[in-house]
PyMOL Python script that loads the backbone (N, CA, C, O; Angstrom):
from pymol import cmd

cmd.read_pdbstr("""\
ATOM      1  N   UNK A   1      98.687  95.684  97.869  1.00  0.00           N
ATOM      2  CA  UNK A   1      97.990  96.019  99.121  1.00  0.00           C
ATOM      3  C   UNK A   1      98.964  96.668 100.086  1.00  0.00           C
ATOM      4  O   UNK A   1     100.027  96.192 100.483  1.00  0.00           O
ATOM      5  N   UNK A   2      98.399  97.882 100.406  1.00  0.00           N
ATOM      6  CA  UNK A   2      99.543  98.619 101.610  1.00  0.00           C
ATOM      7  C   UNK A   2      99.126  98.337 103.321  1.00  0.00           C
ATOM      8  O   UNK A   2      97.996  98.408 103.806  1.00  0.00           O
ATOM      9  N   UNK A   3     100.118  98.079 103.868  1.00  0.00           N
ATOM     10  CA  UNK A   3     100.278  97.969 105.106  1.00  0.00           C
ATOM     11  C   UNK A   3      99.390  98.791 105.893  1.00  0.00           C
ATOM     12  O   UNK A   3      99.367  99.970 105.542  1.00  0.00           O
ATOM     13  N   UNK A   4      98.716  98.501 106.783  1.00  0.00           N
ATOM     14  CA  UNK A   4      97.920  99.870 107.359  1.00  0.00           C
ATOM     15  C   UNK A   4      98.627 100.763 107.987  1.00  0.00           C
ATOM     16  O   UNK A   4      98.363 101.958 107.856  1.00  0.00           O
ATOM     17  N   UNK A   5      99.756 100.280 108.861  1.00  0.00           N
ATOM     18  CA  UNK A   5     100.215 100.535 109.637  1.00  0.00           C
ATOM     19  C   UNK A   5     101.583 102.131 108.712  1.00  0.00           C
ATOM     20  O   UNK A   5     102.330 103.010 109.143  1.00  0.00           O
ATOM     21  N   UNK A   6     101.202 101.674 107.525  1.00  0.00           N
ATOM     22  CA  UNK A   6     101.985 102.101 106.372  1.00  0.00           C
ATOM     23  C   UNK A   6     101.148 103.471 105.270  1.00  0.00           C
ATOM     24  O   UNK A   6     101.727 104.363 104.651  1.00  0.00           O
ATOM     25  N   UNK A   7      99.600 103.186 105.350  1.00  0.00           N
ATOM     26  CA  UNK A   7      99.032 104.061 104.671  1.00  0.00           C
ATOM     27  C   UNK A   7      99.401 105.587 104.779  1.00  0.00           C
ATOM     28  O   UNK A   7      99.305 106.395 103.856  1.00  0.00           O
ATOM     29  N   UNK A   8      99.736 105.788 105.759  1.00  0.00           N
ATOM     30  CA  UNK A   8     100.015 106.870 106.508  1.00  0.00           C
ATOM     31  C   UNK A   8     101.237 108.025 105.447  1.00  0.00           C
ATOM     32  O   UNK A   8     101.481 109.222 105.293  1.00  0.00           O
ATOM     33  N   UNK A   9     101.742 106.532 104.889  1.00  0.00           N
ATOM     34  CA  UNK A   9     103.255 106.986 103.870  1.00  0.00           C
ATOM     35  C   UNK A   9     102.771 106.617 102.373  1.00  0.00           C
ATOM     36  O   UNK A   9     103.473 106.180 101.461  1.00  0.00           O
ATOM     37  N   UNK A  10     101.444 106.895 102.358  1.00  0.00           N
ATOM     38  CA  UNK A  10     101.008 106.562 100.498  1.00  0.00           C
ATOM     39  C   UNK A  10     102.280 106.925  99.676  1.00  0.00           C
ATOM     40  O   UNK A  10     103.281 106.383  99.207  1.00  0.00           O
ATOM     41  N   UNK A  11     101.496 108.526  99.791  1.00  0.00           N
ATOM     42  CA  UNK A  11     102.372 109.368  98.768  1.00  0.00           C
ATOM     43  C   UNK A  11     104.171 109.065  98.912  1.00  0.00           C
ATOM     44  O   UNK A  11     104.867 109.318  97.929  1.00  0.00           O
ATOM     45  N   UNK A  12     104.674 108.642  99.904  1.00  0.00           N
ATOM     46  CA  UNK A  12     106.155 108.221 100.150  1.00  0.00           C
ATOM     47  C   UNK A  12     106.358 106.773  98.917  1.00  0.00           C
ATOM     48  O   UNK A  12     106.861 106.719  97.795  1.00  0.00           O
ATOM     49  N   UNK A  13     105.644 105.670  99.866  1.00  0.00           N
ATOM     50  CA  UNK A  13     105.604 105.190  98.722  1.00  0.00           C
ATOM     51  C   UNK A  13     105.212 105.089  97.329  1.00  0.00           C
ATOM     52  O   UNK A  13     105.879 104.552  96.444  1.00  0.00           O
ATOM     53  N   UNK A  14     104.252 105.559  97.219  1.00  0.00           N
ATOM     54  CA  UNK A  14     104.179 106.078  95.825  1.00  0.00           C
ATOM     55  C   UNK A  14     105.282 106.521  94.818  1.00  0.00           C
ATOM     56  O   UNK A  14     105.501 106.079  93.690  1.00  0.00           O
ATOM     57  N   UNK A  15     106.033 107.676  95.626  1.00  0.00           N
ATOM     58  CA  UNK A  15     107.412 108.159  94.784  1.00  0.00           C
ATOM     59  C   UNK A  15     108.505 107.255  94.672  1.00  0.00           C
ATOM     60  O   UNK A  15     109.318 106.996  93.784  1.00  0.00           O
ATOM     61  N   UNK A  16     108.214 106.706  96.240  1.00  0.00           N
ATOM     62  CA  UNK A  16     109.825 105.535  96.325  1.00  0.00           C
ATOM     63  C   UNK A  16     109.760 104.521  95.200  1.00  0.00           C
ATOM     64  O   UNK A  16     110.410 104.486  94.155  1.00  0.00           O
ATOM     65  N   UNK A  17     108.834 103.714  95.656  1.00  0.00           N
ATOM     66  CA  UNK A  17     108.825 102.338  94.982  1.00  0.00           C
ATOM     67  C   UNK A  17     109.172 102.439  93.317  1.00  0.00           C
ATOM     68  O   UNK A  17     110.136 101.786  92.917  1.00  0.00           O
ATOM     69  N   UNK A  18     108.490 103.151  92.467  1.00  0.00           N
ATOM     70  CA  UNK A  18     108.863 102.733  90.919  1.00  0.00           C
ATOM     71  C   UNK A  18     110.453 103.168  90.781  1.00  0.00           C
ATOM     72  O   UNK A  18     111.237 102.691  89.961  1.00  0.00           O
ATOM     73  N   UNK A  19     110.750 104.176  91.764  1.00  0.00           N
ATOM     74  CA  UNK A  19     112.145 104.895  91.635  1.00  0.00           C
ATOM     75  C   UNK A  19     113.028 103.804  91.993  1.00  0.00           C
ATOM     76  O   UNK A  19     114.029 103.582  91.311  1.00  0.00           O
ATOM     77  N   UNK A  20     112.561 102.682  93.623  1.00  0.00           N
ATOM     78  CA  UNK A  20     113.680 101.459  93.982  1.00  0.00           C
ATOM     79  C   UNK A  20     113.637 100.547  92.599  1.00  0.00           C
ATOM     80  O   UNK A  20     114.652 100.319  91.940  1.00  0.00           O
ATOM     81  N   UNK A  21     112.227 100.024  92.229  1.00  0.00           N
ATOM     82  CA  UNK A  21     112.163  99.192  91.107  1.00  0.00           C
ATOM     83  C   UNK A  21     113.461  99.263  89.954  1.00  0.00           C
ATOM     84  O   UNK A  21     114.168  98.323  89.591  1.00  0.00           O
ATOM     85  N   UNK A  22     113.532 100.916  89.445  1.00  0.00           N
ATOM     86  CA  UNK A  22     114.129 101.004  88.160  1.00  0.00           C
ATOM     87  C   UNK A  22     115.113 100.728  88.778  1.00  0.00           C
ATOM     88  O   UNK A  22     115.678  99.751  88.288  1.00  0.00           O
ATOM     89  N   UNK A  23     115.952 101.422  90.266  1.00  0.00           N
ATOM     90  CA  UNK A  23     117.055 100.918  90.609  1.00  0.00           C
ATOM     91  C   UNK A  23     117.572  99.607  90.515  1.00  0.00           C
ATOM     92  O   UNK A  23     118.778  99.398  90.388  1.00  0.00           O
ATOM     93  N   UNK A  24     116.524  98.507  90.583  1.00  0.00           N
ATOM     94  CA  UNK A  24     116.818  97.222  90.648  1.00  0.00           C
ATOM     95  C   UNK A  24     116.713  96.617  92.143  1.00  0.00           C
ATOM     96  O   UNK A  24     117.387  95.611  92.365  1.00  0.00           O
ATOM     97  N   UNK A  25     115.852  97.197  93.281  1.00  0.00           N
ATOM     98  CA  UNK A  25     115.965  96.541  94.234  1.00  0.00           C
ATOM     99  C   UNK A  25     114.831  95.682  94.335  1.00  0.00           C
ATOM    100  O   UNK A  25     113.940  95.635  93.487  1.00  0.00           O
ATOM    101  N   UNK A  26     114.872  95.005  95.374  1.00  0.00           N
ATOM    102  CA  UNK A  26     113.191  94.114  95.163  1.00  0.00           C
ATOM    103  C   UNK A  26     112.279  94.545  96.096  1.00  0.00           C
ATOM    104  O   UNK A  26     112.726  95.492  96.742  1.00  0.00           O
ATOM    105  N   UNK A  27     111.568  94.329  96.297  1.00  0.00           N
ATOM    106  CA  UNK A  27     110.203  94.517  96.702  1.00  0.00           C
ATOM    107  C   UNK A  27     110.917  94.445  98.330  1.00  0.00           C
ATOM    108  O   UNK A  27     111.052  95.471  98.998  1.00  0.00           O
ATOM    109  N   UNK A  28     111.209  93.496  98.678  1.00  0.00           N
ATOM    110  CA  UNK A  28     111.672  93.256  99.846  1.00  0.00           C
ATOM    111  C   UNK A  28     112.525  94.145 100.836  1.00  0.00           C
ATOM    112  O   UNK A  28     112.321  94.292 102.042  1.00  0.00           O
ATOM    113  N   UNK A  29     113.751  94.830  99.892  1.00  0.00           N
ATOM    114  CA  UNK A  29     114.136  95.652 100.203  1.00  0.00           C
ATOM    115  C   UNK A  29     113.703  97.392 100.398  1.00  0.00           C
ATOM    116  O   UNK A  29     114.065  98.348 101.083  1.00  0.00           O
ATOM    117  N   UNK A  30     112.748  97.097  99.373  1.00  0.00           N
ATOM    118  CA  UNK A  30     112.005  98.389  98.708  1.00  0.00           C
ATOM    119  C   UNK A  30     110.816  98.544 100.925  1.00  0.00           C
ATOM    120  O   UNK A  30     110.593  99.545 101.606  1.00  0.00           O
ATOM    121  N   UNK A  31     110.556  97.473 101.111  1.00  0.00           N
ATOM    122  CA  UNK A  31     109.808  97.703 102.477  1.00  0.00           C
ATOM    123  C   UNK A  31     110.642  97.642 103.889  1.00  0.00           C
ATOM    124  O   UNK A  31     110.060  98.023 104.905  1.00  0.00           O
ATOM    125  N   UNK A  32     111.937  97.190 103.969  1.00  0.00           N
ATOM    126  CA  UNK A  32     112.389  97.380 104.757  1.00  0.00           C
ATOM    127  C   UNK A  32     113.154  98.556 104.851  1.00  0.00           C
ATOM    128  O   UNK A  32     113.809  98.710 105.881  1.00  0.00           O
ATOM    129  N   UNK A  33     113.210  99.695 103.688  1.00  0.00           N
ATOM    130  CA  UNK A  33     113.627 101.081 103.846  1.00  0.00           C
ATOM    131  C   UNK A  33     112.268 101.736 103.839  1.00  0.00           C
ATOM    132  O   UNK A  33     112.423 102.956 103.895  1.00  0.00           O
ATOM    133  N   UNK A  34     110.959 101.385 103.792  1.00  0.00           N
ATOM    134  CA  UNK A  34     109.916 101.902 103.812  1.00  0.00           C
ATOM    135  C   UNK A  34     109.487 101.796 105.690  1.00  0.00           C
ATOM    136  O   UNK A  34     108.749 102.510 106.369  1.00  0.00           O
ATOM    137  N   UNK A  35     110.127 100.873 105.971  1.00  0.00           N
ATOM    138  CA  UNK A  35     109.648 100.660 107.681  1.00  0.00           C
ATOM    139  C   UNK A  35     110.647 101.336 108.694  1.00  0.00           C
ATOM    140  O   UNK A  35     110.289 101.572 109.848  1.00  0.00           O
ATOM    141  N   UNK A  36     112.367 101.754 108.067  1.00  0.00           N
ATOM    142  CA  UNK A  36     112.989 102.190 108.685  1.00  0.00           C
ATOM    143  C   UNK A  36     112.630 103.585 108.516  1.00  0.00           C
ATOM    144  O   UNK A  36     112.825 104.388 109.428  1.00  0.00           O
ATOM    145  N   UNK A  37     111.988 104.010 107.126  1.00  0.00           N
ATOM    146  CA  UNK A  37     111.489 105.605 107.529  1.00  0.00           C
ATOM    147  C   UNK A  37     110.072 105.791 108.386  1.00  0.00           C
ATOM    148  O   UNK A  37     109.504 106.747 108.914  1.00  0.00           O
ATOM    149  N   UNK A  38     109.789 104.285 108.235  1.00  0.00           N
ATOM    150  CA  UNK A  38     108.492 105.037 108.867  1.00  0.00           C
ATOM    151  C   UNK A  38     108.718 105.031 110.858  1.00  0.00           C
ATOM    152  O   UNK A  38     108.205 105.910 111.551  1.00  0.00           O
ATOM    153  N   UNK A  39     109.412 104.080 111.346  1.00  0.00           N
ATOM    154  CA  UNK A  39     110.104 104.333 112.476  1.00  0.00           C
ATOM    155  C   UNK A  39     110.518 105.321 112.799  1.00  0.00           C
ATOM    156  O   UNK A  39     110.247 105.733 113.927  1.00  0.00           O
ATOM    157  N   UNK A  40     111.835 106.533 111.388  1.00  0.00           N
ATOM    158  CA  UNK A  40     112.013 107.786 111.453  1.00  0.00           C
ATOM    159  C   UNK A  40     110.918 109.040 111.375  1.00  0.00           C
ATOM    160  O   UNK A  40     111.179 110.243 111.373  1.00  0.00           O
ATOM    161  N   UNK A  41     109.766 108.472 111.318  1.00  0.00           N
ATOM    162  CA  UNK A  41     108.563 109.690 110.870  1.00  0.00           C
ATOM    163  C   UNK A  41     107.983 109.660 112.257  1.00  0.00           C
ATOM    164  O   UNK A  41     107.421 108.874 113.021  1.00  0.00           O
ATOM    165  N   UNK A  42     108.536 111.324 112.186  1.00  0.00           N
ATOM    166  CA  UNK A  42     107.991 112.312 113.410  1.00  0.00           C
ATOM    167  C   UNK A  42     106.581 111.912 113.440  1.00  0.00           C
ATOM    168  O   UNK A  42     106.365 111.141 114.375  1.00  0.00           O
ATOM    169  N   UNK A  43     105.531 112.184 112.715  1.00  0.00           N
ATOM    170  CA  UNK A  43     104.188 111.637 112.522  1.00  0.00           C
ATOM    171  C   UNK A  43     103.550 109.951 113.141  1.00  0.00           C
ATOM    172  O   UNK A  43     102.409 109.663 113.501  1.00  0.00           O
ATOM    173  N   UNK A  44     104.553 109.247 113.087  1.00  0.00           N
ATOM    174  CA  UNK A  44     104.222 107.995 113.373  1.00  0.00           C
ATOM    175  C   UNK A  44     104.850 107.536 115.106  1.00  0.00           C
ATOM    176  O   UNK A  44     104.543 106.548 115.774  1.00  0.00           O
ATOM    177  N   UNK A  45     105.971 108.868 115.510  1.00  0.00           N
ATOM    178  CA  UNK A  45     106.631 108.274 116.501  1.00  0.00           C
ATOM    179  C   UNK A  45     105.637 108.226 117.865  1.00  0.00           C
ATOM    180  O   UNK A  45     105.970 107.523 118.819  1.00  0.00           O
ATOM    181  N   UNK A  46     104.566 108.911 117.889  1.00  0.00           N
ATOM    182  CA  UNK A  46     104.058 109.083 119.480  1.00  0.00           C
ATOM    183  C   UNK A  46     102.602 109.006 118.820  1.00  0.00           C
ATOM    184  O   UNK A  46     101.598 109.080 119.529  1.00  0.00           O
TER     185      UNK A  46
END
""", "prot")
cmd.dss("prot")
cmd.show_as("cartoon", "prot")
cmd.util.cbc("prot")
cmd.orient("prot")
């Protein structure tokens, strides 16, 4: 289930996540670089 606040970054996550997985990160980490880009997204800032 995606964040609403997050849908916004499907396709982001979409690419990220299986790519953090194989890396070996967890889920956990995999959303707290998903929230620091979404803080960085021009789209989400105003």
């Amino acid at each position: 289930m995606v964040d609403p606040e997050l849908a916004v970054h499907q396709d982001l996550i979409e690419e990220l996540v299986p790519l953090k997985l194989v890396s070996g990160l967890t889920t956990s980490a995999i959303a707290e670089e998903l929230a620091v880009a979404a803080l960085q997204c021009g789209a989400c800032a105003g």
